[in-house]
N, C-alpha and C positions, 0 to 999 in steps of 0.2 A: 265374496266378502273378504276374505284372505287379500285379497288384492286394493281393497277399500282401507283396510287400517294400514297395509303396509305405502300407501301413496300417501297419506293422510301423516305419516309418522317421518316421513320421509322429507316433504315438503314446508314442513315445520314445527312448529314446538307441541305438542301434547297436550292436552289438560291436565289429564295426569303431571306431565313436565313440566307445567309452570305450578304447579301446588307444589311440586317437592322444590321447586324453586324458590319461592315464597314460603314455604316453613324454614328453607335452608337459610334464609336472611332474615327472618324473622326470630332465628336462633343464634343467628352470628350477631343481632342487636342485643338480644339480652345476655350473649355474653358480653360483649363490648360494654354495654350498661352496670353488669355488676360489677367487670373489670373497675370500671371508672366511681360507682357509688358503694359495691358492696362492699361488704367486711373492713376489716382495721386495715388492710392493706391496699384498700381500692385508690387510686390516683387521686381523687378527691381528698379522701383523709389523709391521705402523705402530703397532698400539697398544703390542707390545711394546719398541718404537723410542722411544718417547713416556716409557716408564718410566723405561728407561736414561736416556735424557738427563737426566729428572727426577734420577735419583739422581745422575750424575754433577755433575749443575749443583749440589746438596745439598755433594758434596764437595768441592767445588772451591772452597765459599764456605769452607766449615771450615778448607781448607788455607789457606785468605790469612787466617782469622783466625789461626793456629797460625805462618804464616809473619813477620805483624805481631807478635805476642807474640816471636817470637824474635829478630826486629830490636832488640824494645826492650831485649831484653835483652843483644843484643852493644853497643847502645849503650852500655849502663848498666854494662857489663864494663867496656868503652873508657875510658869517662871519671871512674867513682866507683869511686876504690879503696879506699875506705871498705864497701862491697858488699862488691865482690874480695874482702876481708879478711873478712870474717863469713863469706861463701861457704866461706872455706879452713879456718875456725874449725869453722863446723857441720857441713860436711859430710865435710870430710877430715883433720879431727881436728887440724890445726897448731897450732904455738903459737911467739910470739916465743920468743928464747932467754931463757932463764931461769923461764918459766912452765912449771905443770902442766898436763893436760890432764884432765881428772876426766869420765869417761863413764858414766852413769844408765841401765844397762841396764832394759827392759819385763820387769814379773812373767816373762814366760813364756823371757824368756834366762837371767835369774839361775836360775829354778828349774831348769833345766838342765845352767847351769853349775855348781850346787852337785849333781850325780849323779855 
């Protein structure tokens, strides 16, 4: 008998030896798995950590240019009322006293307003 297991062990892998084989990979998966999903530091949430950031740095630049654009323009409120005045002209229809105001509706208001 002695002579049975030791040709049997010899000759190749065990049963025994392939179950601690297969529990040994089947534990280097879930570490690999939690490496990669678990907790706040798993690969996956640092990569998705890494996006976010990216997009919010993306926005952040947009807003200071959005924010520069609307400086220049309370400047340019503040100081040229010559703007001011075309401002109130085009967009809110004023007019000094005495003047008309003549508004050029788009094809698609007049054919409208003539139904």
């Amino acid at each position: 008998m002695e002579k049975e297991r030791s040709a049997s062990s010899v000759g190749g892998t065990t049963s025994r030896g392939r179950r601690r084989r297969r529990a040994a990979l089947a534990i280097g998966a879930l570490v690999l798995l939690y490496l990669f999903i678990g907790g706040s530091d798993g690969f996956y949430v640092q990569w998705r950590l890494r996006r976010e950031i990216a997009a919010l740095e993306q926005d952040t630049l947009r807003l200071k240019r959005e924010n520069e654009l609307a400086r220049r323009q309370i400047t340019r409120l503040e100081r040229d009322m010559g703007y001011v005045e075309r401002i109130a002209r085009e967009r809110y229809g004023m007019a000094h006293p005495g003047e008309r105001v003549y508004r050029v509706l788009p094809q698609r208001e007049r054919e409208r307003d003539n139904e």
